[in-house]
PyMOL Python script that loads the backbone (N, CA, C, O; Angstrom):
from pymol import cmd

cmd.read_pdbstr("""\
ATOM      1  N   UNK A   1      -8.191 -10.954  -2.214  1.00  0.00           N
ATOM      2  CA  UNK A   1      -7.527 -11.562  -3.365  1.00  0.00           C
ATOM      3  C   UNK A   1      -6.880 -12.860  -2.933  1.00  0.00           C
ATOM      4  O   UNK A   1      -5.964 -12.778  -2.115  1.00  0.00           O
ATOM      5  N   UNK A   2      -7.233 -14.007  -3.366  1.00  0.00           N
ATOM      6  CA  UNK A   2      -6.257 -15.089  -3.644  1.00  0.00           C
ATOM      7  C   UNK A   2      -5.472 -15.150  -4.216  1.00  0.00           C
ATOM      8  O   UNK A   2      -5.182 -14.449  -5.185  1.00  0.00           O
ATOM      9  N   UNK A   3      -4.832 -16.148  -3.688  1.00  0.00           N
ATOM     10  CA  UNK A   3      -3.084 -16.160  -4.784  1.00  0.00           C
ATOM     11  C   UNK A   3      -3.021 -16.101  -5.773  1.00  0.00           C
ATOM     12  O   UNK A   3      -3.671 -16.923  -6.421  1.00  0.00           O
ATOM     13  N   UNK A   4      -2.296 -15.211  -6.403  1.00  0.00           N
ATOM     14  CA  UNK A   4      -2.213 -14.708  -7.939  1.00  0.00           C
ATOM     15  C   UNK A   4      -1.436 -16.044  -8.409  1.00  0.00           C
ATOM     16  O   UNK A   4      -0.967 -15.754  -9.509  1.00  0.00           O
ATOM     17  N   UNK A   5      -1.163 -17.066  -8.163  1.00  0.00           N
ATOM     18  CA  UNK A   5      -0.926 -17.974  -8.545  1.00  0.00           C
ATOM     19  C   UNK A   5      -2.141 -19.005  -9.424  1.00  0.00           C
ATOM     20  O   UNK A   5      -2.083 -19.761 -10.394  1.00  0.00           O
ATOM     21  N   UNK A   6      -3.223 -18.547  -8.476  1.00  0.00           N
ATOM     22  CA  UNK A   6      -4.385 -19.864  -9.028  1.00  0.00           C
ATOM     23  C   UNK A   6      -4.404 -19.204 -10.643  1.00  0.00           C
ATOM     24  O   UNK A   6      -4.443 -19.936 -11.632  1.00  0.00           O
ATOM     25  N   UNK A   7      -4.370 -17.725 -10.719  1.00  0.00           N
ATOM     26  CA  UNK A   7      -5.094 -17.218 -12.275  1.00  0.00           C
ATOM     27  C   UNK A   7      -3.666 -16.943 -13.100  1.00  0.00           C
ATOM     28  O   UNK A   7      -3.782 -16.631 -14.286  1.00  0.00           O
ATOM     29  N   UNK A   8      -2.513 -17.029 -12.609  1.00  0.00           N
ATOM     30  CA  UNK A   8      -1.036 -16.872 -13.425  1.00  0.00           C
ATOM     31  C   UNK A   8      -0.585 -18.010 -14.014  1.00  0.00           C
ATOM     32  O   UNK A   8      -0.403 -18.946 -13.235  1.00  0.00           O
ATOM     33  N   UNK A   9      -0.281 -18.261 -15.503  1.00  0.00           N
ATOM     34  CA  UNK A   9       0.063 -19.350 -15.776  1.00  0.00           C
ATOM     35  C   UNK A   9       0.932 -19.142 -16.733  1.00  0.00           C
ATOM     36  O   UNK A   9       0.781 -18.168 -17.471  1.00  0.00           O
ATOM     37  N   UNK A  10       1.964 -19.986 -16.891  1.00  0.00           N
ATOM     38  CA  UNK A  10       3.531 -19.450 -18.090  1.00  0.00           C
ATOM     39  C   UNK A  10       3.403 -21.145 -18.111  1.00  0.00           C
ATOM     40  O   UNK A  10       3.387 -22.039 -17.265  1.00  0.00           O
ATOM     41  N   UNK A  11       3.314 -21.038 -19.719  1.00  0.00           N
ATOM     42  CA  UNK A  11       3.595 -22.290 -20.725  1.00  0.00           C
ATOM     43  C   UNK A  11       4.626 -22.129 -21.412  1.00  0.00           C
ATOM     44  O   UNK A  11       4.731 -21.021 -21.938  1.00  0.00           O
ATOM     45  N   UNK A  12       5.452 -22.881 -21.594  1.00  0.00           N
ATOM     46  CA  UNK A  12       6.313 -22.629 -22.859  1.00  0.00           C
ATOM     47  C   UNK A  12       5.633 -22.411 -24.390  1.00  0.00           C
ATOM     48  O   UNK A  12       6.158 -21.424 -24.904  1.00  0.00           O
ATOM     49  N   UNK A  13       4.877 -22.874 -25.055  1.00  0.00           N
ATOM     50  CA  UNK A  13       4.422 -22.692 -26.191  1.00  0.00           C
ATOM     51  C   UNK A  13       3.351 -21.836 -26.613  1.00  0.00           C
ATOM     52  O   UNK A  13       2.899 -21.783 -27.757  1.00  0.00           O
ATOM     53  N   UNK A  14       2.802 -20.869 -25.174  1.00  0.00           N
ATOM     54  CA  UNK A  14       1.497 -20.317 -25.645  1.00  0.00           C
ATOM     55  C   UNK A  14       2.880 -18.815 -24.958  1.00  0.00           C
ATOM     56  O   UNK A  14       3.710 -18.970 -24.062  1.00  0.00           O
ATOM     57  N   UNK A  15       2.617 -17.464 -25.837  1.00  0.00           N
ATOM     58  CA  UNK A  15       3.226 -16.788 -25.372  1.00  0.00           C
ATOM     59  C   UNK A  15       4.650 -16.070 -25.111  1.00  0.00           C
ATOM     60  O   UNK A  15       5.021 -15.092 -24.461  1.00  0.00           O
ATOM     61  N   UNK A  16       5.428 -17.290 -26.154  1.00  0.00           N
ATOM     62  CA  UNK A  16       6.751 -17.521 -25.933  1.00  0.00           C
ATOM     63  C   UNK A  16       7.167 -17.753 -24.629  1.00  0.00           C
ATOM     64  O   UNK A  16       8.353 -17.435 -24.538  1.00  0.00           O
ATOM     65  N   UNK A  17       6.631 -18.250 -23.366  1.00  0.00           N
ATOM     66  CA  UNK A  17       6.728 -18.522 -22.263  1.00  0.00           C
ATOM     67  C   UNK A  17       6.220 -17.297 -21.496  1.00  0.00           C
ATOM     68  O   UNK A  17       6.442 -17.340 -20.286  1.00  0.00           O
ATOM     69  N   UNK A  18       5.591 -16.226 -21.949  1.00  0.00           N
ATOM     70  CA  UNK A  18       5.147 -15.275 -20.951  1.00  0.00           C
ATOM     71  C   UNK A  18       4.153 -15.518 -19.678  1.00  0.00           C
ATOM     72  O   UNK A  18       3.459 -16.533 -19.632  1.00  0.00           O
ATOM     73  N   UNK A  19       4.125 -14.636 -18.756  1.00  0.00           N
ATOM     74  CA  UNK A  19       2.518 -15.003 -18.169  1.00  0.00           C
ATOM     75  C   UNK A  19       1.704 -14.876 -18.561  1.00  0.00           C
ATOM     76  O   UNK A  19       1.661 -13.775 -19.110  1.00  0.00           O
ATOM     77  N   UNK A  20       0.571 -15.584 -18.677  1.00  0.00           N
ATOM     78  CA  UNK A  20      -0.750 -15.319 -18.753  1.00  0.00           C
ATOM     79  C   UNK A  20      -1.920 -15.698 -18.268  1.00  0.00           C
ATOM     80  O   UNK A  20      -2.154 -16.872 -17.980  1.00  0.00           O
ATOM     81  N   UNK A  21      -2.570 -14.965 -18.162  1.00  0.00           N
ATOM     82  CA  UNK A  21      -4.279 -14.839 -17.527  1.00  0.00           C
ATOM     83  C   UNK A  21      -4.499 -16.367 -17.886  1.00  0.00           C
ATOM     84  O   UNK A  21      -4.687 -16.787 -19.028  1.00  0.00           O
ATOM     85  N   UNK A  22      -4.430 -17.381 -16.359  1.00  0.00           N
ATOM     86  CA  UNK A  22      -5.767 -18.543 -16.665  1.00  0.00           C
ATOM     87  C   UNK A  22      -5.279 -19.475 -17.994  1.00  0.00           C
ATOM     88  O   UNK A  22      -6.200 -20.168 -18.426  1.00  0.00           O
ATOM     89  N   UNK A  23      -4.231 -19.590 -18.586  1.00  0.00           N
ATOM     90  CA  UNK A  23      -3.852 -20.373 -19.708  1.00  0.00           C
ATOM     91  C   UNK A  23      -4.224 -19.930 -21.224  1.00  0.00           C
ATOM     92  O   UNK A  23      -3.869 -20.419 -22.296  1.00  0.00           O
ATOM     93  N   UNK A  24      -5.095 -18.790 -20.919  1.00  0.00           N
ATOM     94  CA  UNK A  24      -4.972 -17.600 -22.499  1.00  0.00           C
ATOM     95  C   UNK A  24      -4.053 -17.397 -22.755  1.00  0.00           C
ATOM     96  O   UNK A  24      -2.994 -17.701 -22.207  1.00  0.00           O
ATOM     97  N   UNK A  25      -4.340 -16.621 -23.990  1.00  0.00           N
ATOM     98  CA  UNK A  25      -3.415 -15.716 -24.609  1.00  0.00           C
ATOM     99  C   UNK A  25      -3.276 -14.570 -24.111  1.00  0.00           C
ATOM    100  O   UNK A  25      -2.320 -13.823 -24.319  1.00  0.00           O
ATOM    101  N   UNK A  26      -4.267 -14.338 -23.384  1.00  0.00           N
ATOM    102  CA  UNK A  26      -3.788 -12.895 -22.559  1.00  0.00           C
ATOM    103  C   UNK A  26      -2.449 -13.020 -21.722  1.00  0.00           C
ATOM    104  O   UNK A  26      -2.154 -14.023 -21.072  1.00  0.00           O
ATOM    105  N   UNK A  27      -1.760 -12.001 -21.808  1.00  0.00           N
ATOM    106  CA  UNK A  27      -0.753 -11.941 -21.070  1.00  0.00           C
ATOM    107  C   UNK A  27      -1.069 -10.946 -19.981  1.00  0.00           C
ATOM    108  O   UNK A  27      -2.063 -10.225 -19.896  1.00  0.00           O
ATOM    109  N   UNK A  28       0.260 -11.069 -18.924  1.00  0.00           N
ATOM    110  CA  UNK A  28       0.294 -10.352 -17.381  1.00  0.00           C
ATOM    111  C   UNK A  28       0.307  -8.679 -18.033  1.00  0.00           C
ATOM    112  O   UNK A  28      -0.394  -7.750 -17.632  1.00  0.00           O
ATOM    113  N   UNK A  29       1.242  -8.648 -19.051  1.00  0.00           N
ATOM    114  CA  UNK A  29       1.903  -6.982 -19.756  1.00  0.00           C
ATOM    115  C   UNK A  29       0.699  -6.731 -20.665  1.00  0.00           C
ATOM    116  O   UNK A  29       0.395  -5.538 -20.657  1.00  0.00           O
ATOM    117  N   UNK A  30      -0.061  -7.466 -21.427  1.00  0.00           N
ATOM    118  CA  UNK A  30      -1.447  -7.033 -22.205  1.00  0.00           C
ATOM    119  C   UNK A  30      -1.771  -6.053 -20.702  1.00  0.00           C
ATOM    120  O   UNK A  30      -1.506  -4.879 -20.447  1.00  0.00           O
ATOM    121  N   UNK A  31      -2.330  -6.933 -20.043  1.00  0.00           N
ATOM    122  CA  UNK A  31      -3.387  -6.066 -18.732  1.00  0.00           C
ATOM    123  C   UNK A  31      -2.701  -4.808 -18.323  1.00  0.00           C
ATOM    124  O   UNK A  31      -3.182  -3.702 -18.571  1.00  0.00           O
ATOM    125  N   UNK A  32      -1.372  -5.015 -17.584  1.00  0.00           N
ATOM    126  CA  UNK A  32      -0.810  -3.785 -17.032  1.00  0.00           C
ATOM    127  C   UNK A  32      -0.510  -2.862 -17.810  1.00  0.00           C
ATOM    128  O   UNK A  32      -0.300  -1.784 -17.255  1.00  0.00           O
ATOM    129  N   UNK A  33      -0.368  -2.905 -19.385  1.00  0.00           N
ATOM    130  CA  UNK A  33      -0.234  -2.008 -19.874  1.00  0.00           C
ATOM    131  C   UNK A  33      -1.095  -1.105 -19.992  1.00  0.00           C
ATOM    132  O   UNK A  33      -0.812   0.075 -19.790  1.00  0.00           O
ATOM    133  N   UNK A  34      -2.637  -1.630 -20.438  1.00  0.00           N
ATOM    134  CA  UNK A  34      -3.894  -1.142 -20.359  1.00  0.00           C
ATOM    135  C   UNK A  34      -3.967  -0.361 -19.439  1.00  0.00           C
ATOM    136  O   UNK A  34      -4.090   0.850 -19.623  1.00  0.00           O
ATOM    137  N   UNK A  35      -3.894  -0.993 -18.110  1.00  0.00           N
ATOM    138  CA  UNK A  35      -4.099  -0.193 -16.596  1.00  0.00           C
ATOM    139  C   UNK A  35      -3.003   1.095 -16.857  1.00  0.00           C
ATOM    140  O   UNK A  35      -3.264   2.208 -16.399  1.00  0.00           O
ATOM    141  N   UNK A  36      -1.765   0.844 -17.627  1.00  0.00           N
ATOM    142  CA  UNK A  36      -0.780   1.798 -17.509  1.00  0.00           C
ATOM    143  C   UNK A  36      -0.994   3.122 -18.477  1.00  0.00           C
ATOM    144  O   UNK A  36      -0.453   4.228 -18.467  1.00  0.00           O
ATOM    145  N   UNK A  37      -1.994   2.546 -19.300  1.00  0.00           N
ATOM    146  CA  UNK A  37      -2.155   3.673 -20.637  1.00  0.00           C
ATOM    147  C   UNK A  37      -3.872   3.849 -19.897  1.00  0.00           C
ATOM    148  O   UNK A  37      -4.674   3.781 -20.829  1.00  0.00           O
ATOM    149  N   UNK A  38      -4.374   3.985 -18.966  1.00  0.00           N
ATOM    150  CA  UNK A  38      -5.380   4.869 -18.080  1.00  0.00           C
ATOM    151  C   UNK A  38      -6.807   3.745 -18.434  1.00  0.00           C
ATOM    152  O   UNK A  38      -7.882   4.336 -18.334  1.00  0.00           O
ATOM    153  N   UNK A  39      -6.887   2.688 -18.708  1.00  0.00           N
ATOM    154  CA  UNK A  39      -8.240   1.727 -18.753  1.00  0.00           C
ATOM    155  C   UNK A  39      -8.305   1.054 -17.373  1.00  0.00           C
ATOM    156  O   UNK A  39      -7.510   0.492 -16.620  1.00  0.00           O
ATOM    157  N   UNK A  40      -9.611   1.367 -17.382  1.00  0.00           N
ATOM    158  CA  UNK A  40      -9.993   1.171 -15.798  1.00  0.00           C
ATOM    159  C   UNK A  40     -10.251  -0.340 -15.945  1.00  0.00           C
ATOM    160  O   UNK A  40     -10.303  -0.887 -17.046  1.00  0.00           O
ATOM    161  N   UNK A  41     -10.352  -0.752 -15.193  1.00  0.00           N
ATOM    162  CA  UNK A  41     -11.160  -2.324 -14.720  1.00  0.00           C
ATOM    163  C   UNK A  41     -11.908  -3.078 -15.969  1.00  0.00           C
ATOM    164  O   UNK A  41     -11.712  -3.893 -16.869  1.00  0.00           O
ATOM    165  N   UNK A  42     -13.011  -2.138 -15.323  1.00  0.00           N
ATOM    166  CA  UNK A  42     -14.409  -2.160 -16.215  1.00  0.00           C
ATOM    167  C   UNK A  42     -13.931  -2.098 -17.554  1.00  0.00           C
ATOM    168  O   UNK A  42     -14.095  -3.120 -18.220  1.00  0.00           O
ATOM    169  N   UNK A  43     -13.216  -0.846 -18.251  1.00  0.00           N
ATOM    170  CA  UNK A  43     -13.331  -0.889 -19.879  1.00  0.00           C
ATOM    171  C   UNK A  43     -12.322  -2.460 -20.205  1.00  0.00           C
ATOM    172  O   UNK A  43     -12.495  -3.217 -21.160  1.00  0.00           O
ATOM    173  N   UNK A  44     -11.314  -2.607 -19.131  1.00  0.00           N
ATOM    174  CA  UNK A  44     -10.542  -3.925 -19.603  1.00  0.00           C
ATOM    175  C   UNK A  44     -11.186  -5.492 -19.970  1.00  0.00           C
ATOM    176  O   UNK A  44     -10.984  -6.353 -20.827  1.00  0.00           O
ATOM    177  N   UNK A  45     -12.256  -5.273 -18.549  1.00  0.00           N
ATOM    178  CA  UNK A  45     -13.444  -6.613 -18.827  1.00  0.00           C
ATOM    179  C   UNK A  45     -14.608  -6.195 -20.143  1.00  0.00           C
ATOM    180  O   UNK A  45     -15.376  -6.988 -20.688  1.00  0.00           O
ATOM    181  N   UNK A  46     -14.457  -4.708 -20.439  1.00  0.00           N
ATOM    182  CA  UNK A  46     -15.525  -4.867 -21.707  1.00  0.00           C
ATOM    183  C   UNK A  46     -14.810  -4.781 -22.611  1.00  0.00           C
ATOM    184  O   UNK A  46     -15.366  -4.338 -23.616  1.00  0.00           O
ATOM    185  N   UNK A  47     -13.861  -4.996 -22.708  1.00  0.00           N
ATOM    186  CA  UNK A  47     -13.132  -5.156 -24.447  1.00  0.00           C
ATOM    187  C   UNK A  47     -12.612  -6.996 -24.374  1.00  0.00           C
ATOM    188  O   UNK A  47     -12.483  -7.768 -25.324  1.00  0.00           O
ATOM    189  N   UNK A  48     -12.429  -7.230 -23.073  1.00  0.00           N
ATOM    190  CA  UNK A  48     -12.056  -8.561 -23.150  1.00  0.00           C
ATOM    191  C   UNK A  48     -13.053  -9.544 -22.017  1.00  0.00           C
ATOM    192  O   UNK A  48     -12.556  -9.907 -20.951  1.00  0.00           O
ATOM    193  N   UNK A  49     -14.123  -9.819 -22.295  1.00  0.00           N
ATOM    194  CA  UNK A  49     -15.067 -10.445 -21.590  1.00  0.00           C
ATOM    195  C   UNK A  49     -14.720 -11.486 -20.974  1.00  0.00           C
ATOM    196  O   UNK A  49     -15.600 -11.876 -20.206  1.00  0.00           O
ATOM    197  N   UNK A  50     -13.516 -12.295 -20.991  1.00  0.00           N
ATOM    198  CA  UNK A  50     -13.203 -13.522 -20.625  1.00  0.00           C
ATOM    199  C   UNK A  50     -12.615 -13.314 -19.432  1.00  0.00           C
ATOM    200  O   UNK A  50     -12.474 -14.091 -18.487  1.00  0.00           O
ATOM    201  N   UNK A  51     -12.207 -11.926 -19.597  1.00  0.00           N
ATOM    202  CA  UNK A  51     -11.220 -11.228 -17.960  1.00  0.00           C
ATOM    203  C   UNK A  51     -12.002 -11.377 -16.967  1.00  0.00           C
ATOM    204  O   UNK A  51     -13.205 -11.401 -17.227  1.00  0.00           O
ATOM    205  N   UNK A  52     -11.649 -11.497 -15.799  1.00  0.00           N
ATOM    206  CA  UNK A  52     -12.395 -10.743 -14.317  1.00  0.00           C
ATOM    207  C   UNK A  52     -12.131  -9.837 -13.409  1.00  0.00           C
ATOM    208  O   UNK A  52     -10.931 -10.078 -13.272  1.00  0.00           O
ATOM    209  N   UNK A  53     -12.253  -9.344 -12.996  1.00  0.00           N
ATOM    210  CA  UNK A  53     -11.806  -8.374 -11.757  1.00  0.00           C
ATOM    211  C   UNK A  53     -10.967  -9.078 -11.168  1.00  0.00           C
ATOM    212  O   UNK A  53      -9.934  -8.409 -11.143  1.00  0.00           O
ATOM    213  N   UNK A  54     -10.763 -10.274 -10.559  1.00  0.00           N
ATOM    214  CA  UNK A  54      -9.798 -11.038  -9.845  1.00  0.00           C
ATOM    215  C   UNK A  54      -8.449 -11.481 -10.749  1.00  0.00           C
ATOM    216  O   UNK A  54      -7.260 -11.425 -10.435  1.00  0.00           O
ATOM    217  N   UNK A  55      -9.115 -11.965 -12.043  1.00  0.00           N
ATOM    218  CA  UNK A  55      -7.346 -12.145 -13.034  1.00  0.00           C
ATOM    219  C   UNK A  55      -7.012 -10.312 -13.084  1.00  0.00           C
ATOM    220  O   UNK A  55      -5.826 -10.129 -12.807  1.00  0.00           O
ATOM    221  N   UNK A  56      -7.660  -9.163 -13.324  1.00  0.00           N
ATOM    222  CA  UNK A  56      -6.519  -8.189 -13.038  1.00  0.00           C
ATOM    223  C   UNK A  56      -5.442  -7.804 -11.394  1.00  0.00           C
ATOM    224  O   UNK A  56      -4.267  -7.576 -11.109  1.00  0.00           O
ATOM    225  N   UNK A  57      -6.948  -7.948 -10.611  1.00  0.00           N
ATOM    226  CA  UNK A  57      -6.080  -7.942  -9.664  1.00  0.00           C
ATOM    227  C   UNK A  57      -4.735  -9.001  -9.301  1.00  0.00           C
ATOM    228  O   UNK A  57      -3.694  -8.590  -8.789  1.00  0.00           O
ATOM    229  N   UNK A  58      -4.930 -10.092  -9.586  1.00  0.00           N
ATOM    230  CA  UNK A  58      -4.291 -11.483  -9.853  1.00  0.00           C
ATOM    231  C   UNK A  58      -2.554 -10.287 -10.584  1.00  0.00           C
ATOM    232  O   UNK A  58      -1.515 -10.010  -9.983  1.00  0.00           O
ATOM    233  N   UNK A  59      -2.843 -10.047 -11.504  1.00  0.00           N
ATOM    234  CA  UNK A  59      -2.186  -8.901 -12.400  1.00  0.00           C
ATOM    235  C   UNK A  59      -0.952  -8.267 -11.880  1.00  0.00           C
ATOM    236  O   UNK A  59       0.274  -8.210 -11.972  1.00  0.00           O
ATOM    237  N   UNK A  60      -2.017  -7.822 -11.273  1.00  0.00           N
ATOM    238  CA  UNK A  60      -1.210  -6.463 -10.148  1.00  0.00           C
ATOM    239  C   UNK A  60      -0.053  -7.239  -9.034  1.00  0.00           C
ATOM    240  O   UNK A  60       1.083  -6.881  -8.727  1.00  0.00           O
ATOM    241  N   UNK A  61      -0.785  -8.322  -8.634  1.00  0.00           N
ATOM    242  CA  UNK A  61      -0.125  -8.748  -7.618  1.00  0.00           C
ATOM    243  C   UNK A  61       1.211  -9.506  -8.167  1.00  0.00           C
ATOM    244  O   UNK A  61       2.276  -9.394  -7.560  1.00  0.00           O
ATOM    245  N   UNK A  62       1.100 -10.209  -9.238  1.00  0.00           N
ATOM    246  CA  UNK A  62       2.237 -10.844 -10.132  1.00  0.00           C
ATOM    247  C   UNK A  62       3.185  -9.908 -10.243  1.00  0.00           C
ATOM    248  O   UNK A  62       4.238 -10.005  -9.613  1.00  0.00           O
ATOM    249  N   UNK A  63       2.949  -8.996 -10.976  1.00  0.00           N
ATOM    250  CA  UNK A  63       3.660  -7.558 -11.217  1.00  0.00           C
ATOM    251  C   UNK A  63       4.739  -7.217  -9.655  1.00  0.00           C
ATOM    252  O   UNK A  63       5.968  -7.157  -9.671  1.00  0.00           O
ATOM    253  N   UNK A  64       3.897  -7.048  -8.492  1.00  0.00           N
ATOM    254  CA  UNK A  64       4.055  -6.251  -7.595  1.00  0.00           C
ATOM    255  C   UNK A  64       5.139  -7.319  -6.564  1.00  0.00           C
ATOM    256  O   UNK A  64       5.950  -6.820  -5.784  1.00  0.00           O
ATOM    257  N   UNK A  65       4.955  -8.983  -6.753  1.00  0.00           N
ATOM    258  CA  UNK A  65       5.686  -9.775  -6.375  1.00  0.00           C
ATOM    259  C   UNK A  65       7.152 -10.181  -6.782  1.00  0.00           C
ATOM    260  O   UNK A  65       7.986 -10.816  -6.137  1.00  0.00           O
ATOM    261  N   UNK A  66       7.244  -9.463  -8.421  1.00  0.00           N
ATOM    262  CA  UNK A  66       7.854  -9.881  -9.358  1.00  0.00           C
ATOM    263  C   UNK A  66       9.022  -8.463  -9.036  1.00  0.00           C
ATOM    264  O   UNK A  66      10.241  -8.454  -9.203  1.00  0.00           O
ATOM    265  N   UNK A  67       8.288  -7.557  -8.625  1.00  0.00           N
ATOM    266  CA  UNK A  67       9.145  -6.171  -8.715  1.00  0.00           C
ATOM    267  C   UNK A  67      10.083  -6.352  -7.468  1.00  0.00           C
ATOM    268  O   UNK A  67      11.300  -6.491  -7.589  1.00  0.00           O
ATOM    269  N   UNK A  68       9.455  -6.341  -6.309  1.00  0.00           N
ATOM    270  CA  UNK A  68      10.127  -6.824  -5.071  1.00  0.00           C
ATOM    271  C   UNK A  68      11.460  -7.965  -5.263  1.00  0.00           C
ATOM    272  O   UNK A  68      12.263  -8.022  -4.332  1.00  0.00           O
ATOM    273  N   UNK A  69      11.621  -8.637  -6.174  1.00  0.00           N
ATOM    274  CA  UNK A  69      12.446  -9.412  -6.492  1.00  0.00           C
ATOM    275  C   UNK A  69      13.924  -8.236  -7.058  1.00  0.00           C
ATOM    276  O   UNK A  69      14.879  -8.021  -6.311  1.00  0.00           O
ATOM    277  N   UNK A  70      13.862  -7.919  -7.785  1.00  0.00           N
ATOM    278  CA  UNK A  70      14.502  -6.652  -8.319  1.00  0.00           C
ATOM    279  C   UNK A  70      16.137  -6.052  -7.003  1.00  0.00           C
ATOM    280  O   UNK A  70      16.214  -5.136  -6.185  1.00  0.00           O
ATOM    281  N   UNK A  71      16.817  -6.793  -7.301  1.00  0.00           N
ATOM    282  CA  UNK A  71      18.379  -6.036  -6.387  1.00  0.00           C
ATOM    283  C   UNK A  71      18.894  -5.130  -7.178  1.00  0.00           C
ATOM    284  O   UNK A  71      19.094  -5.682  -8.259  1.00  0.00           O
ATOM    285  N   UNK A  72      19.223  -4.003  -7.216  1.00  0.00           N
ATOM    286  CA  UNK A  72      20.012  -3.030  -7.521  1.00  0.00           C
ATOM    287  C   UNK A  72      21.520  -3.087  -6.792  1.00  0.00           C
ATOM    288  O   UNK A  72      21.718  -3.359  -5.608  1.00  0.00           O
ATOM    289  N   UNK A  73      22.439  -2.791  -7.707  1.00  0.00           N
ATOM    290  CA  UNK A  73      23.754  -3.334  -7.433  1.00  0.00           C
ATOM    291  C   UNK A  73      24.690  -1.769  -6.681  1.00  0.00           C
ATOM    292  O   UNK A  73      25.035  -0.632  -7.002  1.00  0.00           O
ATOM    293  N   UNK A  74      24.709  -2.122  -6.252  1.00  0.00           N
ATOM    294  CA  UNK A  74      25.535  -0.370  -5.612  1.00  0.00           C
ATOM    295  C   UNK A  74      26.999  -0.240  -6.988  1.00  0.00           C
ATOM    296  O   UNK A  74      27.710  -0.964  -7.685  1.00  0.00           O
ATOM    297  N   UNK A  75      26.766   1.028  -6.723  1.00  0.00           N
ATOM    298  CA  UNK A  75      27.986   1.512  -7.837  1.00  0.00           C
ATOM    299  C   UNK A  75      29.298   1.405  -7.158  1.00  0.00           C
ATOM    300  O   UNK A  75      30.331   1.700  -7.760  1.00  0.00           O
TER     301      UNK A  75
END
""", "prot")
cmd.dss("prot")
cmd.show_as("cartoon", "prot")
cmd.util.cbc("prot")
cmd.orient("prot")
């Protein structure tokens, strides 16, 4: 996987500033949700043909970079 940077892109006007796939309308949370409600790969690129295997993985890694950020505050 290459940097989930080349296929992550946040505009202000497409999205309300969300991420998204490559400068679509797809967003980072469209995909992971899919993956999260049990659609594999494959059914994600056949309902949305414009996807690739690399913008989900791209996906994952946004997600997984984004989480690591995350401090929890001690009580």
């Amino acid at each position: 996987m290459t940097d989930y940077r080349e296929y992550i892109t946040i505009e202000a006007g497409k999205r309300s500033g969300k991420a998204c796939i490559r400068g679509m309308r797809i967003t980072v949370h469209d995909v992971l949700s899919y993956l999260a409600a049990g659609m594999s790969h494959e059914e994600i690129i056949a309902d949305f043909p414009q996807l690739t295997q690399n913008d989900i993985l791209a996906c994952l890694a946004y997600a997984a970079d984004a989480e690591k950020k995350y401090i929890i505050a001690a009580a």
